[in-house]
C-alpha positions as CSV (number, residue, x, y, z in Angstrom):
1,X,-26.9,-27.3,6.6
2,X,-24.3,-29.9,7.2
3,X,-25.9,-32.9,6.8
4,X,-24.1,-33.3,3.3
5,X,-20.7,-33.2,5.6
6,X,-22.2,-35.9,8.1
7,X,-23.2,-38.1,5.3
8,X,-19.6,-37.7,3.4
9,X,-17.5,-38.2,6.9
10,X,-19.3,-41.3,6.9
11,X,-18.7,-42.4,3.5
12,X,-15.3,-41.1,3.8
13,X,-13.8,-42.1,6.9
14,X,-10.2,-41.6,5.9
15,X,-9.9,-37.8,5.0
16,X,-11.8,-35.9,7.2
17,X,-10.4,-32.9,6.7
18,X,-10.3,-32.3,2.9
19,X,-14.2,-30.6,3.5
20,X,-12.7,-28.6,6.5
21,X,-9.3,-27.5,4.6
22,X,-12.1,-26.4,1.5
23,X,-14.5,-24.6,3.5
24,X,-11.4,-22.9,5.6
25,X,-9.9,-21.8,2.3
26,X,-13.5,-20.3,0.5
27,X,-14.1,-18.9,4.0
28,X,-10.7,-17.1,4.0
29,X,-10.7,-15.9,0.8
30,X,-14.2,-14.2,0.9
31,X,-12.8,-13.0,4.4
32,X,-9.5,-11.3,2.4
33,X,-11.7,-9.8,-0.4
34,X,-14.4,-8.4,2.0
35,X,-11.5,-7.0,3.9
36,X,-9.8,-5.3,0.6
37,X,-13.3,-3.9,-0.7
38,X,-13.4,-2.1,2.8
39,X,-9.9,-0.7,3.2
40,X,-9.2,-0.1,-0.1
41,X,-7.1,-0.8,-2.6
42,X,-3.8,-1.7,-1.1
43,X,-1.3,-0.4,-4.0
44,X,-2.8,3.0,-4.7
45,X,-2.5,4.0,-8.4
46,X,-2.5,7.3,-10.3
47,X,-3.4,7.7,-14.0
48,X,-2.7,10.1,-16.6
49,X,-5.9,10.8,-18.7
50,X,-4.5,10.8,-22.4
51,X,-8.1,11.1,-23.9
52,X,-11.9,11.5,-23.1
53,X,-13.2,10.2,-20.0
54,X,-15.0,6.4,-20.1
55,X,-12.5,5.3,-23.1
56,X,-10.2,3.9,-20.9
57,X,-7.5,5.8,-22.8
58,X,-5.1,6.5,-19.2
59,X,-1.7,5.4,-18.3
60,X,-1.8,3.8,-14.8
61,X,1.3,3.5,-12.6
62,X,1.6,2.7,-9.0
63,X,2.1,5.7,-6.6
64,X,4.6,3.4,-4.9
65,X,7.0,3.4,-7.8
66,X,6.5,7.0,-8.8
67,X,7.8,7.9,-4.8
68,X,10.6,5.3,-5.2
69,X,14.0,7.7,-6.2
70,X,15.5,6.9,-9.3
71,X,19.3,6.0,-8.9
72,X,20.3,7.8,-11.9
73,X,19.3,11.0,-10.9
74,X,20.7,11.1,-8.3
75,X,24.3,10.2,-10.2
76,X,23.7,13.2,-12.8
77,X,23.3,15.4,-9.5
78,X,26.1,14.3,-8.4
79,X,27.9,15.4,-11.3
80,X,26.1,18.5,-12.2
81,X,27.0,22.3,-10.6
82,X,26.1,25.2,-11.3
83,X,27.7,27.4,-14.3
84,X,30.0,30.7,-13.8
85,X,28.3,33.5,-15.3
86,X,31.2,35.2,-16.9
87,X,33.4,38.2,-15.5
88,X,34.0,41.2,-17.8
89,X,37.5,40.2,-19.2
90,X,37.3,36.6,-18.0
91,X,39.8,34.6,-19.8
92,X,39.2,32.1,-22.4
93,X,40.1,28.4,-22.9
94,X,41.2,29.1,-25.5
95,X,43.4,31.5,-24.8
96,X,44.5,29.7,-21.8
97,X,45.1,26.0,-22.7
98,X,46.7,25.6,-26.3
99,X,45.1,22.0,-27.0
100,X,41.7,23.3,-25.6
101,X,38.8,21.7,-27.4
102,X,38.1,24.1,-30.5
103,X,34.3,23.6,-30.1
104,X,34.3,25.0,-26.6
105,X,37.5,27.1,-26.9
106,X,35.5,30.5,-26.6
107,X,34.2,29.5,-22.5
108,X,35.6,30.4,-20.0
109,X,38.0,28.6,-18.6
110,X,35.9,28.1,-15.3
111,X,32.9,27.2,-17.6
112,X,35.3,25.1,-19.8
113,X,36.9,23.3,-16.9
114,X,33.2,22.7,-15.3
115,X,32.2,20.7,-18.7
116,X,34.8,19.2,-19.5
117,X,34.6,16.7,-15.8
118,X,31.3,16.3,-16.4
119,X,31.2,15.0,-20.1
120,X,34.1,12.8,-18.6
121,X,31.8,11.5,-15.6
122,X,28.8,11.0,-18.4
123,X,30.4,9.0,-20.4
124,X,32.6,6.9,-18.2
125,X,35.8,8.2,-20.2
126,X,38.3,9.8,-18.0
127,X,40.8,11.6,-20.6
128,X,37.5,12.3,-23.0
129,X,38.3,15.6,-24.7
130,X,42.2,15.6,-22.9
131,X,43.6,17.2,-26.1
132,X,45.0,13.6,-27.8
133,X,43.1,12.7,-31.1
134,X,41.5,9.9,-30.3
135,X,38.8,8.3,-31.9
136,X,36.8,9.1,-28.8
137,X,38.2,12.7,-29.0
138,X,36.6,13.0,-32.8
139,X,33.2,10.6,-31.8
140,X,33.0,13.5,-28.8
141,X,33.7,17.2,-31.3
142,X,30.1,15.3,-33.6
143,X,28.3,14.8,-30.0
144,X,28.8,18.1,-29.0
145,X,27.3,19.5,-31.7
146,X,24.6,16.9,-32.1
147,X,23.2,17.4,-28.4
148,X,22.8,21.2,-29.3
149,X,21.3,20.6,-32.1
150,X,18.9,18.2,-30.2
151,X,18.2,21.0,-27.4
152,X,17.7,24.0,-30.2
153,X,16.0,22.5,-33.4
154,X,14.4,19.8,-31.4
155,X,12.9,21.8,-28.7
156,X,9.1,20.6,-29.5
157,X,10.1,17.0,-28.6
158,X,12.9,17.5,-25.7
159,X,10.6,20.1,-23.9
160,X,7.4,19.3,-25.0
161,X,6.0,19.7,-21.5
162,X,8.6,21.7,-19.6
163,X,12.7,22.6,-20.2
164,X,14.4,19.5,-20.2
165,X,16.6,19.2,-23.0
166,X,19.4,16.4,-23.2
167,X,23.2,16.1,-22.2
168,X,25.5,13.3,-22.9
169,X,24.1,11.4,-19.5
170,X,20.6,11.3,-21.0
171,X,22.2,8.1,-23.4
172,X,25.8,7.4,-21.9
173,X,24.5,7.1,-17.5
174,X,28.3,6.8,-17.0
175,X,28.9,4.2,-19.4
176,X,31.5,5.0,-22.8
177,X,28.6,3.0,-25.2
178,X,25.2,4.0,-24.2
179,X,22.4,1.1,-23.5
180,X,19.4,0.8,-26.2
181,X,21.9,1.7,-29.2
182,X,21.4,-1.0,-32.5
183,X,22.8,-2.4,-35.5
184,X,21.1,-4.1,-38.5
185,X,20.0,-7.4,-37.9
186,X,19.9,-8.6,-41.6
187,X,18.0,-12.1,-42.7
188,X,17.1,-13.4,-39.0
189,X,15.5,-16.3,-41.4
190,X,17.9,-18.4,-43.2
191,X,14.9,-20.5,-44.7
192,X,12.6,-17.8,-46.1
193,X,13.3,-15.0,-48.7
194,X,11.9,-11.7,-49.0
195,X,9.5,-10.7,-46.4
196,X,9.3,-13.5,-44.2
197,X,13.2,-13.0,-43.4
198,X,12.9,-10.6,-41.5
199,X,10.6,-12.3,-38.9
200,X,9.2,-15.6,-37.3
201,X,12.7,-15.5,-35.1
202,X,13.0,-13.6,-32.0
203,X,15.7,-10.7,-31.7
204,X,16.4,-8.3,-29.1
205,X,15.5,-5.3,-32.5
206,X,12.1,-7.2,-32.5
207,X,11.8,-7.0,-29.0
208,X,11.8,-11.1,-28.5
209,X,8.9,-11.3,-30.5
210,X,8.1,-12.9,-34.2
211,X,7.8,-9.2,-35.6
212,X,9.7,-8.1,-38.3
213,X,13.1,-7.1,-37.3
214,X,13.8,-4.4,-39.7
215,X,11.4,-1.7,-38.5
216,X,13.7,0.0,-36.7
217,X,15.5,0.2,-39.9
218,X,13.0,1.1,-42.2
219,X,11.1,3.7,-40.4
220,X,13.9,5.4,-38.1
221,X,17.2,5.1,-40.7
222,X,15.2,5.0,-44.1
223,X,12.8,6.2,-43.0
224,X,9.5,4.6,-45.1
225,X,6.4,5.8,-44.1
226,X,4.7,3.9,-41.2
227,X,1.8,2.6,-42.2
228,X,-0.9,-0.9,-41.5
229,X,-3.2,-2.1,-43.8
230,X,-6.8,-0.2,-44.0
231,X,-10.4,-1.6,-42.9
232,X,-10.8,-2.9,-46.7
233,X,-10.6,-6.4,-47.9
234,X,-7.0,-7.2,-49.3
235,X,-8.7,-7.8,-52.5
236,X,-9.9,-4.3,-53.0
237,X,-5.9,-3.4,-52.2
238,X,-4.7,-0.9,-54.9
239,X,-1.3,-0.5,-56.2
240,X,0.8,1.7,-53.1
241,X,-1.7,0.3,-50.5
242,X,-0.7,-0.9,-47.2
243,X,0.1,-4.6,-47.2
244,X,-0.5,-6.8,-44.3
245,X,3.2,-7.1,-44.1
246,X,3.2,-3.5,-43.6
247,X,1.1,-3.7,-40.7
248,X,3.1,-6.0,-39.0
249,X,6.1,-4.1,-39.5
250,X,4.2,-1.2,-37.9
251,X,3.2,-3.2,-34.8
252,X,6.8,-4.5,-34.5
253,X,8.1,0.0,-33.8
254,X,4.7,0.7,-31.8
255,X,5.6,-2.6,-29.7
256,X,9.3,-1.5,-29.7
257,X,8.3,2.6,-28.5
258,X,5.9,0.6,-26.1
259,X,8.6,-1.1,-24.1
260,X,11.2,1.9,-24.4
261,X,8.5,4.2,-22.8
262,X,7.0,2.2,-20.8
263,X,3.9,2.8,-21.4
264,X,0.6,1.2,-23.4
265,X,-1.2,2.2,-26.9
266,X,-3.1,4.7,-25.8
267,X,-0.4,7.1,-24.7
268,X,-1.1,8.3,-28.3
269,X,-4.1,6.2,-29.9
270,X,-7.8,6.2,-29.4
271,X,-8.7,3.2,-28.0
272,X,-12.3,3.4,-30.1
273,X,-10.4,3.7,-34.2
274,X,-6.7,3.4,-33.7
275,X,-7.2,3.3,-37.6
276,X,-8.5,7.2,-37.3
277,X,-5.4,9.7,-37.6
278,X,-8.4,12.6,-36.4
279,X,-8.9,11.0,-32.9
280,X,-5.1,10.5,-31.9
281,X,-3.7,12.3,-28.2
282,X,-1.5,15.4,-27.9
283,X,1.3,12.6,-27.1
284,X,1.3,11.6,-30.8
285,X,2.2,15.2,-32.3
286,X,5.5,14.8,-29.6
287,X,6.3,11.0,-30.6
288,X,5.9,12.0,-34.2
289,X,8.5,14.7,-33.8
290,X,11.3,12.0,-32.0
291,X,10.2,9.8,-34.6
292,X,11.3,12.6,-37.0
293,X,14.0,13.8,-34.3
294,X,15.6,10.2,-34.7
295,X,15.7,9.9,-38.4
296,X,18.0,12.5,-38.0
297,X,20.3,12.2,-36.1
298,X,21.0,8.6,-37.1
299,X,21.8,9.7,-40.4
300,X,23.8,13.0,-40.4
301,X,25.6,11.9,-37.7
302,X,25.6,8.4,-36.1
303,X,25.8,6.1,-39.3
304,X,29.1,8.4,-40.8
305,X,31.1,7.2,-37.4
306,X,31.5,4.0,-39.2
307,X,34.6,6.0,-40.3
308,X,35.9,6.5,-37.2
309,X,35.1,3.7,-34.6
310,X,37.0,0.6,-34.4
311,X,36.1,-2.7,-35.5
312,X,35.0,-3.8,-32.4
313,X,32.4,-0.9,-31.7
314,X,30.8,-1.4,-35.4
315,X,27.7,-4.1,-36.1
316,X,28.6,-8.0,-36.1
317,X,26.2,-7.8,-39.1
318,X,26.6,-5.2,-41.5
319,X,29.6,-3.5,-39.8
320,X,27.7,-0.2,-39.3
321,X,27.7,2.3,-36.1
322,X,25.6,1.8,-33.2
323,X,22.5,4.0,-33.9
324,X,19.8,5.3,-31.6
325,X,16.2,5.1,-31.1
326,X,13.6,6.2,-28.2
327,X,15.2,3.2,-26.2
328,X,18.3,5.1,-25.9
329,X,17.5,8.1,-24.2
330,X,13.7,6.7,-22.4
331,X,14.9,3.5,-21.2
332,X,11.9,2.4,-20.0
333,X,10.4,5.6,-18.9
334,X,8.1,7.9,-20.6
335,X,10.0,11.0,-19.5
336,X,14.1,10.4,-19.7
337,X,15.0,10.4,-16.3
338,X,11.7,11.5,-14.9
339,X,11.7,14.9,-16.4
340,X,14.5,15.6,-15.0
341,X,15.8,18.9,-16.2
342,X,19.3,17.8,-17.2
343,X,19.8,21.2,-19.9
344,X,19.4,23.8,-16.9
345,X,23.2,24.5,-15.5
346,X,24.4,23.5,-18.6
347,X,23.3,25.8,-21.3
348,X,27.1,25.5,-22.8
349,X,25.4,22.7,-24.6
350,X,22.1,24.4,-25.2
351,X,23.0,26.4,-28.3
352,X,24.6,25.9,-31.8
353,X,25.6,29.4,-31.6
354,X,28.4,28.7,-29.3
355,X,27.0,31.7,-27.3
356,X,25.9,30.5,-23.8
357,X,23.3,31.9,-22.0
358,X,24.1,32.5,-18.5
359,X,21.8,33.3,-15.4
């Protein structure tokens, strides 16, 4: 069996050990992979079946990183506490403090107090809401009322699964100008006009690709319908039919909701006709609605702050306000913050009635 070795030592009487170094390395290697197929695989996964069986349509994630804490829950713990259910006669803040905040004037001052410190530790502002009219003051009264608008009218996407709901740490984790906020890019190609300006350079809206860098724009400010081109040839295209530009645009948000969730196509597509709007996941109906969810609050509350930030909190493009998309409130992860139920002790923010319900 070695004879071939015997011959080639002889031949090759100055490296006598590149055959042995060879044979040691196939030898070791089929050792290693014998040993794996026997034990197992060594970084266990788990898998969330989004579709059939045999489709491959499943998210996988190591089991590793789904027992590994997550730092930022343990921070919103740390600034979380239970709510006072209210005394008969307790006193109000407003009755109590004469610059109380008028939007949460009619808690309690216990209640008031309580939410007060922890929109402060949210956002990383310690006078937020101190009674001075600051900018921050005014940015604050139109976040209040967004994030229970979010938790009421936009229950179906917030607690799609199980309560939820949102608070200012969902976006801010301690920090005054949340991560994953962004501006209009403009022409990001100075030597092309119309369509091919808005791609073949890499932005951090394009997620560091060639993709258009305007879908955020178009489909969660304007919002244009998000469509790609059909199965037919582009010179059967009809007026109003999906262009191949269109398509590209398209890839450019699913690649962009990809990366903010942290997770692949098939969350919400069919892996056999992601063309086929009948054979979508359950996920899709949910990432429709924050699609929807989005469009909203960018523009009947986010772009209007133009008004009231500074220069230097506006867009070095188009001198807009910073604007939100899945990336804000996912960052990274399909469920914000694990599924963390953030809403529960605070349901002072769970209403737009202004009437808390306390258990």
């Amino acid at each position: 069996m070695f004879d071939w070795l015997t011959r080639w030592s002889k031949d090759n009487p100055k490296d006598i050990y590149g055959p042995g170094i060879l044979i040691g390395v196939v030898g070791g290697a089929v050792v290693v992979a014998t040993t794996l197929v026997m034990l197992g695989q060594p970084f266990a996964t788990d898998s969330m079946q989004t579709g059939p069986r045999g489709t491959g349509m499943s998210i996988p994630e190591f089991k590793a990183d789904l027992a590994k804490p997550y730092p930022d829950i343990a921070r919103f713990a740390a600034t979380t506490s239970a709510p006072v259910v209210p005394a008969a006669g307790a006193q109000r803040a407003g009755d109590a403090y004469p610059d109380a905040e008028p939007l949460l004037a009619d808690l309690t001052v216990e209640n008031y107090d309580r939410l007060i410190a922890a929109m402060q530790a949210w956002t990383g502002i310690p006078d937020l809401l101190a009674g001075e009219e600051t900018y921050q003051t005014l940015v604050a009264r139109r976040m209040i009322v967004m994030t229970r608008e979010i938790n009421e009218t936009w229950s179906g996407h917030v607690n799609a699964q199980a309560e939820v709901g949102v608070t200012c740490y969902t976006c801010h984790r301690g920090e005054p100008v949340p991560s994953g906020t962004w501006f209009k890019t403009g022409a990001v190609n100075e030597a092309a006009a119309g369509w091919a300006a808005n791609q073949n350079r890499v932005t951090p809206v394009s997620q560091f690709t060639s993709l258009p860098s305007d879908a955020l724009e178009k489909y969660l400010l304007d919002g244009e319908t998000i469509k790609v081109h059909d199965l037919e040839s582009r010179v059967a295209n009809q007026p109003g039919d999906p262009l191949i530009q269109h398509a590209e645009r398209t890839y450019s948000l699913m690649n962009y909701i990809s990366n903010s969730l942290g997770v692949n196509c098939l969350l919400c597509h069919s892996s056999r006709a992601f063309y086929d709007p009948g054979q979508v996941t359950p996920q899709w109906s949910t990432a429709t609605l924050g699609i929807q969810m989005v469009q909203e609050l960018n523009n009947t509350y986010l772009v209007p702050l133009a008004e009231l930030l500074p220069p230097e909190r506006l867009g070095p493009v188009a001198g807009d306000a910073p604007k939100v998309a899945c990336m804000t409130c996912h960052k990274g992860q399909q469920k914000p913050l694990q599924g963390t139920n953030v809403i529960g002790d605070w349901p002072e923010l769970a209403t737009t009635s202004g009437t808390p319900v306390y258990n």
